[in-house]
N, C-alpha and C positions, 0 to 999 in steps of 0.2 A: 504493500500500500504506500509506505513512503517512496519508492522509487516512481509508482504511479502519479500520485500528485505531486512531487517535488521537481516533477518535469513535464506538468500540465500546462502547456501554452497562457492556459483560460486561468488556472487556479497556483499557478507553481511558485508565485511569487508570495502569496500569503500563506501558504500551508507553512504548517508548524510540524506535528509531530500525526502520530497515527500509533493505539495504542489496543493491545486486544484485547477484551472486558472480559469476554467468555467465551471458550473453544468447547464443542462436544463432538470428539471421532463418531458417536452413535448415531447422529442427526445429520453429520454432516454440517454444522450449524456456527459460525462465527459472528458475534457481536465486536463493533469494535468504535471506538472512538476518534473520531478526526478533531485535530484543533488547527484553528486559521487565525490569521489577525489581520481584524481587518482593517482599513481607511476607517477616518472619521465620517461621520456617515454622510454618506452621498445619494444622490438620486437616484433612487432605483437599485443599489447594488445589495441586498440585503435581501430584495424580495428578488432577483436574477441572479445574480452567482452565486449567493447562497443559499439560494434553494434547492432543498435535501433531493429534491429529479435532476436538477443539472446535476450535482455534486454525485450521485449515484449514478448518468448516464458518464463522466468522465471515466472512473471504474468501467464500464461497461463498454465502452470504447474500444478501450484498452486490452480489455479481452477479447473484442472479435478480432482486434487489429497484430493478436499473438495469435489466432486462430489460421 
């Protein structure tokens, strides 16, 4: 995850870290935390680049684009 966002065109200048909450081998299943810092607030950027769909389609990207 940090190599993903910390080289994200859109996001790679404010990412901070990426940390994993909680892994289950049984499920399959990883929770994990991202932190950003962001600008003093600006127009728009809070409801657009930091919305949890963009910040989840970056991820997602990322993976069809190793596919």
């Amino acid at each position: 995850l940090t190599d993903v966002y910390s080289s994200s065109p859109a996001l790679g200048r404010y990412f901070r870290s990426a940390q994993v909450v909680y892994f289950s081998n049984e499920s399959a299943t990883v929770f994990y935390q991202l932190e950003f810092s962001v600008p003093p607030s600006t127009e728009g950027f809070m409801e657009n680049m930091m919305n949890p769909e963009f910040i989840r389609n970056v991820l997602r990207q990322n993976i069809y684009d190793e596919e």
